[in-house]
GUVOZA-221733 format. One record per residue (C-alpha): residue in three letters; x, y, z. Coordinates in steps of 0.2 Angstrom, whole numbers, plus 2048, in hexadecimal, padded with zeros to 3 digits. Each point is the difference from the previous one (the first is absolute). Layout:
alaXYZ ...
//
This chain:
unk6A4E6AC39 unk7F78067F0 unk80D80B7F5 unk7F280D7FB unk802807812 unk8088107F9 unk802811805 unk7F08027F2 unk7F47F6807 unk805806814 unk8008117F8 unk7EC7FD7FD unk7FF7F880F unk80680C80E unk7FC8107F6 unk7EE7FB7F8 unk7F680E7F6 unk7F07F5808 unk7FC7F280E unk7F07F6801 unk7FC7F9811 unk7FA7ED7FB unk7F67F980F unk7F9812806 unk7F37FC80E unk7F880D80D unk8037EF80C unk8147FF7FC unk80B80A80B unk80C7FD7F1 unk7F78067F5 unk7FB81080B unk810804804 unk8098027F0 unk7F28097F8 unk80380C80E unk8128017FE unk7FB8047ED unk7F480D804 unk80C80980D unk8118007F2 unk7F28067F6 unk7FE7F07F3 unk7F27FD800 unk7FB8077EF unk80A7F37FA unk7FA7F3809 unk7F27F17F9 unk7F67F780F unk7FD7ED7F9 unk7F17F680A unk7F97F47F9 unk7F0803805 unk8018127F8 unk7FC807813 unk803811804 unk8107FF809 unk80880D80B unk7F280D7FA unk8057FC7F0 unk7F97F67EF unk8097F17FC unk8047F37EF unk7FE7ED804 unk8117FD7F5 unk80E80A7FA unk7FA7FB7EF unk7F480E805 unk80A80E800 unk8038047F2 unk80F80C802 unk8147F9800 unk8057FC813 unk8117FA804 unk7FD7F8810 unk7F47F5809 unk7FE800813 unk7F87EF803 unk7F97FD811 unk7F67EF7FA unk8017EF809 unk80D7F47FB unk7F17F97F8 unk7FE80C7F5 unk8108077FD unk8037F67F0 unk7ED8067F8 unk806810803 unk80F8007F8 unk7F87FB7F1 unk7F580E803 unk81180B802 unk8087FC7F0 unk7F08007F4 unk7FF813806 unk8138007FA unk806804811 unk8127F9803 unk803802812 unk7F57FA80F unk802801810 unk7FB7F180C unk7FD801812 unk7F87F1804 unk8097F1809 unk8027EB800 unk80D8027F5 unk8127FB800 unk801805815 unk7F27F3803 unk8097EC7FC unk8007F47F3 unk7ED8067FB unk805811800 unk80F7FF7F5 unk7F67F57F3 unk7F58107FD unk80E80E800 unk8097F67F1 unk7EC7FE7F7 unk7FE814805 unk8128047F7 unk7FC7F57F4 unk7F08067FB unk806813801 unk80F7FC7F5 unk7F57F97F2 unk7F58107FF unk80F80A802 unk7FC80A80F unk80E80280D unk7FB7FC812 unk804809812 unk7FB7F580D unk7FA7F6805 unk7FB802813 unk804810802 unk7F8813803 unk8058097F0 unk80C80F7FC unk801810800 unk80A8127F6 unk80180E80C unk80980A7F0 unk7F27FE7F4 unk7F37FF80E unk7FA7F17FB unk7FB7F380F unk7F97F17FB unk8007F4810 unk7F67FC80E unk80A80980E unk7FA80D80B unk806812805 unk80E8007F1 unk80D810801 unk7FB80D7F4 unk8138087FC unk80A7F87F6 unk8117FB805 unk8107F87FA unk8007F1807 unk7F77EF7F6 unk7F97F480D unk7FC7EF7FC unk7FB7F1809 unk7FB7ED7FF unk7F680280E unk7EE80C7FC unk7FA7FF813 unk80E806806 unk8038117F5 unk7F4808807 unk80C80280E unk80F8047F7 unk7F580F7F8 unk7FB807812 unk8107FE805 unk8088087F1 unk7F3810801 unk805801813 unk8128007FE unk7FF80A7EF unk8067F57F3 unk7F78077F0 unk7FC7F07F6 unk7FE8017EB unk7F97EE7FF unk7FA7F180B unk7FC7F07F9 unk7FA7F1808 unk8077F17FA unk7F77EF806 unk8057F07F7 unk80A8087F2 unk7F77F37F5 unk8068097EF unk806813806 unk80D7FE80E unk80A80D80A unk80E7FE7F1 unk7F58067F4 unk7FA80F80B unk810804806 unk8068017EF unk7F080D7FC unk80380B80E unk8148027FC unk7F98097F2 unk7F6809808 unk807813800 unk7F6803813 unk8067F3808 unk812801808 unk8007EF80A unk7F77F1802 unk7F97F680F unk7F97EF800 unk7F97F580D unk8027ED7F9 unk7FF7EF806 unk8097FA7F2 unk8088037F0 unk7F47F67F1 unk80A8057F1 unk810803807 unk8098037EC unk7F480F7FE unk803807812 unk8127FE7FE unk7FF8087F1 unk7F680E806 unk80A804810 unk80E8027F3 unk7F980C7F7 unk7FB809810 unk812801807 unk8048087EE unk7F580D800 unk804805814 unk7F07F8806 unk8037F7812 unk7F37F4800 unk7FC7F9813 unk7F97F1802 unk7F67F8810 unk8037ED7FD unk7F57F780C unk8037ED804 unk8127F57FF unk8037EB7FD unk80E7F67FC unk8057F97F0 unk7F87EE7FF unk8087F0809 unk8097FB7EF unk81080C804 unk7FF7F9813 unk80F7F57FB unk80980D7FE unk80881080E unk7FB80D7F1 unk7EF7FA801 unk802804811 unk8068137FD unk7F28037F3 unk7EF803804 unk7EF8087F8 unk804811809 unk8118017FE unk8007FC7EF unk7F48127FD unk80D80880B unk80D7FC7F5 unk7F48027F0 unk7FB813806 unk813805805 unk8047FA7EE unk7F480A7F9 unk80080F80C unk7EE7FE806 unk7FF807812 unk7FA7F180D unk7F5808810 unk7F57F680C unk7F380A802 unk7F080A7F9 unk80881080A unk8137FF7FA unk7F97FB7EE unk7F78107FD unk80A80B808 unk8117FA7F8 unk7F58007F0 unk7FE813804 unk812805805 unk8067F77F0 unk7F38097F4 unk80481080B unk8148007FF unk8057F67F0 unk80F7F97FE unk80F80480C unk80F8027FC unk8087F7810 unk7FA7F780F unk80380B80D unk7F380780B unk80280F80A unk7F380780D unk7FB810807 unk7F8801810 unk7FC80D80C unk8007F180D unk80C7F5807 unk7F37F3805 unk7FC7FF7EE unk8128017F9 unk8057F280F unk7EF7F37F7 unk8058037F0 unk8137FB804 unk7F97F1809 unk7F47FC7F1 unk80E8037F2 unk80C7F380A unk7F07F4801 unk7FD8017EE unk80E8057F7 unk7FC80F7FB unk81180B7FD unk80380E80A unk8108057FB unk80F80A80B unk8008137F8 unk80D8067F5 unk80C80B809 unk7FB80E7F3 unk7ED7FC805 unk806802810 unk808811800 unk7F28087F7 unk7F47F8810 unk80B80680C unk7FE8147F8 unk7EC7FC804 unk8007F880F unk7FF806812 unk8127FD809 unk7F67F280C unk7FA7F67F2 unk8067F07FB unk8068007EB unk7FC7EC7FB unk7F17F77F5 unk7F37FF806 unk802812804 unk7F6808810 unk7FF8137FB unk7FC804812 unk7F380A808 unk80C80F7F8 unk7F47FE7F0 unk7F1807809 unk809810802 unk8037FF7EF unk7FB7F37F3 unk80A8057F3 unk80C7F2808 unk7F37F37FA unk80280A7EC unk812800802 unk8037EF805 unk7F57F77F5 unk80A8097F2 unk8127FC806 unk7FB7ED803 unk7F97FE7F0 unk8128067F8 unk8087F280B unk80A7F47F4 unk7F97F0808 unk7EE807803 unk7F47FB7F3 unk7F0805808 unk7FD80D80E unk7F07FD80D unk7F980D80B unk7F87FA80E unk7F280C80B unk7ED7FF805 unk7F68047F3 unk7EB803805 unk7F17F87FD unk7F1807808 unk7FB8127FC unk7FC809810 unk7FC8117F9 unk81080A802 unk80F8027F6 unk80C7F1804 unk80E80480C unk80E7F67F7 unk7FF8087EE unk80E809801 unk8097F1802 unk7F87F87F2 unk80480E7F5 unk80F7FF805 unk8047ED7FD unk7F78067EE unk80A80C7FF unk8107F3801 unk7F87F47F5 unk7FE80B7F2 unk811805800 unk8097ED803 unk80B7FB7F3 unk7F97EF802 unk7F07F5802 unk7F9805812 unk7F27F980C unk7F480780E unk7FE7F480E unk7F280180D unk8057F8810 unk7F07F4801 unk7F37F77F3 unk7F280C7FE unk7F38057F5 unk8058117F3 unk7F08087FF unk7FB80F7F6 unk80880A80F unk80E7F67FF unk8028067EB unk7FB811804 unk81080180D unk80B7F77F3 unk7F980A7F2 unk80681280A unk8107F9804 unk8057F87EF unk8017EF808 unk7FB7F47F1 unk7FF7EE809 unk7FE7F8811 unk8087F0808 unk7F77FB80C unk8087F9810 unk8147FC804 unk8007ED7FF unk7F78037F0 unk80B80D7F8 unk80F7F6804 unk7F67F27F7 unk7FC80A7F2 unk8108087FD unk80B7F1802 unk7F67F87F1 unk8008117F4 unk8137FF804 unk8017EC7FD unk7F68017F0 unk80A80E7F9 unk80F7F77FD unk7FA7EE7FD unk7F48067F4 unk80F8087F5 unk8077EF7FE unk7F07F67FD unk8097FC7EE unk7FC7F07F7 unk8127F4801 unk8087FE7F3 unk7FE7ED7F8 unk80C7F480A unk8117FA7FA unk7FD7EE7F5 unk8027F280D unk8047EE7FD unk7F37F6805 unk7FB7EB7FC unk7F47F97F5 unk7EF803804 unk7FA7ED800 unk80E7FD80E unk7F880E80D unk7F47F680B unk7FF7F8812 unk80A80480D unk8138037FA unk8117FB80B unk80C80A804 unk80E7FB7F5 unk7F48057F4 unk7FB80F805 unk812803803 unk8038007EC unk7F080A7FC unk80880E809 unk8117FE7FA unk7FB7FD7EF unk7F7813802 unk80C808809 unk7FE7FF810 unk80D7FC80A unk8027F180B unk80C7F780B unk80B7F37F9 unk7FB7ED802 unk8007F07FA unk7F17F27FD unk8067EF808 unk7F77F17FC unk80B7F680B unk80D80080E unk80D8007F3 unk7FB80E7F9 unk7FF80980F unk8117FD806 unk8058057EE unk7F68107FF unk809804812 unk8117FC7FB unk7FF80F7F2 unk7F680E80C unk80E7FC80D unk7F680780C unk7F47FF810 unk7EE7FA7F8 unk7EE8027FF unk7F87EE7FB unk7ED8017FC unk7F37F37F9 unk7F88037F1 unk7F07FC7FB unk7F28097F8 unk7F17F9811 unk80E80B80E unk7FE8117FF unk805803812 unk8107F3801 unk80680780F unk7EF7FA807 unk8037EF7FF unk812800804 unk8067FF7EB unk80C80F804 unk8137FB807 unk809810802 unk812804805 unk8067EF7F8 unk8127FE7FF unk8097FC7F0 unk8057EF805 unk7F97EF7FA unk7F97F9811 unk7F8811803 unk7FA8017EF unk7F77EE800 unk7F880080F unk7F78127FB unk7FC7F67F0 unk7FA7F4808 unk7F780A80E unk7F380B7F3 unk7FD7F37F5 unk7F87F5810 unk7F7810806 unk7FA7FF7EE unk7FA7EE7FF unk7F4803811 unk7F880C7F4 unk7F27F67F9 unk7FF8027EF unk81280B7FC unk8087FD7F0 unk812803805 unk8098097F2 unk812802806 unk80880980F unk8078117FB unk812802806 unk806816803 unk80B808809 unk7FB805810 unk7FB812802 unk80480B810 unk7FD813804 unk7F580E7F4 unk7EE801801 unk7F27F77F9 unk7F38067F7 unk7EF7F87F8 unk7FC8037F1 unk7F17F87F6 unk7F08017F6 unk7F07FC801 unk7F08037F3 unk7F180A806 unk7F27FB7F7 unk7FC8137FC unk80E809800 unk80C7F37F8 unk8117FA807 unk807809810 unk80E802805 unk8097FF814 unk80F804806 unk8027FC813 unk80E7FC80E unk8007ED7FD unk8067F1806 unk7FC7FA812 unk7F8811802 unk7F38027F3 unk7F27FD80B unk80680980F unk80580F7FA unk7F58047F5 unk80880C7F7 unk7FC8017ED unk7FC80B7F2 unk7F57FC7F2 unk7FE8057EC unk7F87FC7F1 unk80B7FA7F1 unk8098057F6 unk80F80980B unk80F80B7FC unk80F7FC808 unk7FD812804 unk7EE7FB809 unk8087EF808 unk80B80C808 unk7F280B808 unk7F87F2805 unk80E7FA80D unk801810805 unk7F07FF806 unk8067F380B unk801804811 unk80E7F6802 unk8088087F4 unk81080680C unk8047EE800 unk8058017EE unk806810803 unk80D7F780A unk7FA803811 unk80A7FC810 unk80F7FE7F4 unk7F97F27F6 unk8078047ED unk7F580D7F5 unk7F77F57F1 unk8018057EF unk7EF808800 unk8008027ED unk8067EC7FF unk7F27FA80A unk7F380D7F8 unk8077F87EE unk7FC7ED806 unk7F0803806 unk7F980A7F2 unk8087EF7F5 unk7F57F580B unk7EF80E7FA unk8097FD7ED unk7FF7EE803 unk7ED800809 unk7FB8087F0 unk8057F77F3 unk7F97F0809 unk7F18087FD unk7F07F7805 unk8097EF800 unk806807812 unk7F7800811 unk81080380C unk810803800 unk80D803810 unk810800805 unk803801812 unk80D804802 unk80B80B7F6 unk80E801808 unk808812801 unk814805807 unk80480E7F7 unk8027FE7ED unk7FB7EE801 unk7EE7FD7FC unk7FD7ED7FF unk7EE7F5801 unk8047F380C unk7F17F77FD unk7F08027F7 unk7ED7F87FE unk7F58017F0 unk7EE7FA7FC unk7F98027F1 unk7ED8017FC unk7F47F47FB unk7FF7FD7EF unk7EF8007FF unk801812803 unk8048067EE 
//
């Protein structure tokens, strides 16, 4: 990406003093609709029409070029053919305009012939020095300066808080009708398209900026400059922005990690899981819990802890919200016996004290139950957010609603909360001006729409608040040995391997290399133990396989020979093998094995997993994921994040690993990943042995790249 993207040049771009509309034609339902959209924010006395006929357009004169004008403008809204599009920007930049716009398509979305002009259309823009938004896409617009210049109809006309952005332009039109509905004020939208030269980075990065706009939602397909949005989403988390992201699409990495179980644990998707959780961007999966989690997080900031407490004058609605919060994690925690107490002051003797809490038909009698309750829940230790939940209406019929009293009265409650507090309405439906006129009168300044979706929402704001306090940048890793750069190619053995960890740090079971029988019964004399014999050879990565694997061998002669003797003929029916040795160990029984290995993502770099390895790698299922580097602080969360977890825990009286031990070894293997560098594709060991505070790698596979790579 060009490096004159800066907050400058997007500065001129998204806040313009003027906009001509390049391509402006009576015929072009373009064309009409964002001189409309112009003339209704009122625009459009800063708006220049370009025809190249020089036709009255939209009742109004036209210039055939930009050259024309003859005023400064800092953006170009070109709705030209492809074929035309590089004419015109020769047009753009001779009128000294440094931004355009480009809605046309057959770019980089439409194959090989497609991509060919996208790089010509970067191309030419960079060498006139004008930055480029598009292609294929419908245009942007700022709700705070009122300043629409896109193609999209019936656009909100409040500002809001929230900055929506997407790589799709058909589909925002949507997400702007469904944001109005459900009254999520948006400050900016911008389609996207092809993210030829300004991606989703370099606007996210604008809009963190941005003193309107508290959080950030964008609807992508992918990430196309993944430093600059990593970047960004840093910046984001620092300044208390949640940004919520609707990533469409998932794949695995290619086949050239299929050798290998990690390959196996890391995919596409899971590697912008992982991405985002480092980076504490909210994940959703759909348009709905997108917007309004984006709402929710610009409406309540940061919270100070996870917890959620609810309010409800119905049980039903406590009863789905409890069912919803064990479904998606959401935290509802157990009251504190002083929250408690002060509760059962307000409550009727029949009504049950717990979270969710039902404040009973009692509160129609007298609502100051709903004030009083939302107050003493928001002063619970645990509770970081408090949400009221009750019917909120929509169509005016002409009299005075029935239910303000209890809005005022949740109001009431909301003003006086120590904490962060929310107003749920039962189902999804539109807030309408009635709607704001009720909330207005009771003091109720933000709506959630629907109980699945609160629970959504709320869950998120409460996630995001604490991973996005520790979205620091790790500290360098420790040195680490590693070998010469001219030796790291092909596919490596284990006994080699085996002194690439050891030689890093990383520890590893005892063994032996035997080139012969003799050596064998030598190495097995001095471990004096029962044995693990296995082949070595760089062409078997799965020994066990092909029967190069004798385990359970005694520390005798005869037993020792005939194992010797046994992986080295599974070897020889390899075609091809290159037989380096036999490894001789002691034989491991008990702990608990874990995988542990990294594989590079061609975007986001190497990635590291942590799983339940072993035979059950690929039944289980159970892994966690993270970009590199680690702390042994972070390799710790990350197997906690296992679900089996217990088992390390020492569950069913196995013995309790030395969490910190194993959290040490793994963030090593990260270390180690790193300072490889580009030289590697894959690293794994599977397993690592655990039994309490002995961490060991029994075995382990490395590939490096190709060195054509570099």
């Amino acid at each position: 990406m060009p490096s004159d993207i800066t907050g400058e040049r997007l500065t001129s771009l998204f806040r313009p003093r003027s906009v001509a509309l390049v391509g402006a034609a009576n015929k072009s339902t373009f064309s009409g609709l964002a001189y409309r959209n112009l003339v209704e924010f009122g625009f459009d006395a800063n708006t220049f029409l370009v025809n190249r006929r020089g036709a009255e357009t939209h009742g109004r004169a036209t210039v055939t070029s930009c050259r024309e004008i003859g005023e400064p403008v800092d953006v170009a809204y070109l709705m030209v053919p492809q074929a035309g599009t590089l004419e015109a920007l020769d047009d753009v930049a001779a009128a000294g305009i440094r931004n355009a716009v480009v809605l046309s398509s057959g770019y980089g979305e439409a194959g090989e012939a497609g991509r060919a002009a996208q790089e010509e259309l970067v191309a030419h823009a960079r060498s006139l020095d004008v930055a480029l938004l598009g292609p294929n896409m419908l245009g942007f617009a700022n709700f705070v300066d009122r300043i629409p210049v896109c193609s999209i109809p019936e656009l909100p006309t409040v500002a809001g808080p929230v900055a929506l952005l997407s790589q799709s332009g058909a589909s925002s039109a949507a997400m702007l009708q469904f944001a109005t509905m459900v009254n999520v004020g948006l400050s900016y939208m911008v389609t996207l398209g092809n993210e030829a030269m300004i991606t989703a980075g370099h606007v996210l990065d604008f809009v963190v900026d941005d003193p309107h706009t508290r959080a950030v939602a964008v609807f992508m397909e992918t990430v196309r400059d993944p430093e600059v949005f990593r970047r960004a989403a840093r910046r984001a988390a620092e300044a208390g922005k949640a940004v919520v992201v609707l990533k469409a699409g998932s794949s695995e990495l290619s086949a050239r990690t299929a050798a290998a179980h990690t390959g196996a644990l890391v995919g596409d998707d899971r590697v912008i899981d992982a991405v985002f959780a480092e980076l504490g961007v909210i994940r959703v999966d759909s348009i709905e819990d997108m917007l309004i989690t984006a709402g929710a997080a610009a409406a309540l900031g940061r919270l100070e802890r996870p917890g959620i407490g609810i309010v409800s004058i119905s049980g039903g609605a406590c009863d789905i919200i409890a069912d919803r919060a064990e479904d998606l994690g959401a935290a509802l925690p157990e009251l504190a016996e002083e929250t408690r107490t002060a509760l059962a002051d307000i409550m009727p003797a029949y009504g049950t004290i717990q979270n969710p809490l039902d404040v009973t038909g009692a509160a129609i009698l007298d609502p100051t139950i709903f004030t009083r309750s939302v107050q003493v829940l928001s002063n619970d230790p645990s509770i970081g957010v408090v949400g009221i939940v009750q019917g909120m209406p929509w169509i005016d019929d002409g009299r005075p609603y029935f239910g303000q009293m209890f809005i005022d009265a949740i109001g009431a409650g909301m003003a006086a909360a120590a904490g962060p507090t929310a107003f749920i309405n039962q189902v999804v439906q539109p807030v309408t001006d009635y709607s704001r006129d009720v909330m207005a009168k009771g003091g109720v300044p933000y709506v959630i729409p629907g109980l699945r979706q609160a629970v959504v929402a709320l869950r998120n704001v409460a996630w995001w608040s604490q991973a996005s306090r520790v979205t620091t940048v790790a500290a360098p890793p420790a040195a680490v040995v590693v070998p010469p750069r001219e030796t790291r190619s092909g596919h490596w053995s284990e006994a080699a391997a085996r002194r690439l960890l050891t030689d890093a740090g990383v520890p590893v079971v005892p063994a032996r290399l035997a080139a012969s029988a003799d050596e064998a019964v030598a190495a097995a004399a001095e471990l004096d133990r029962p044995l693990a014999l296995k082949i070595v050879s760089p062409g078997i990565l799965h020994k066990s396989d092909i029967g190069g694997v004798r385990l359970d061998v005694a520390p005798d002669e005869a037993a020792v020979r005939a194992a010797y003797a046994a992986v080295t003929a599974a070897a020889a029916a390899v075609p091809g093998a290159r037989v380096d040795g036999v490894l001789v160990s002691p034989m491991r029984r008990g702990g608990v094995e874990l995988l542990v290995g990294v594989v590079r993502d061609a975007q986001w770099g190497p990635m590291l997993a942590v799983a339940f390895g072993g035979i059950y790698v690929e039944i289980l299922h159970d892994s966690v994921l993270a970009p590199l580097p680690v702390t042994p602080a972070q390799a710790r969360g990350l197997l906690e994040r296992l679900r089996g977890i217990a088992l390390l825990r020492g569950a069913r009286g196995g013995t309790p690993a030395d969490l910190g031990a194993v959290a040490a070894a793994v963030a090593r293997v990260g270390d180690l990943a790193l300072a490889l560098g580009d030289d590697l594709e894959s690293l794994e060991i599977n397993p690592l042995r655990v039994d309490g505070d002995v961490v060991e790698a029994l075995d382990a596979v490395v590939t490096w790249a190709r060195k054509d790579r570099h």
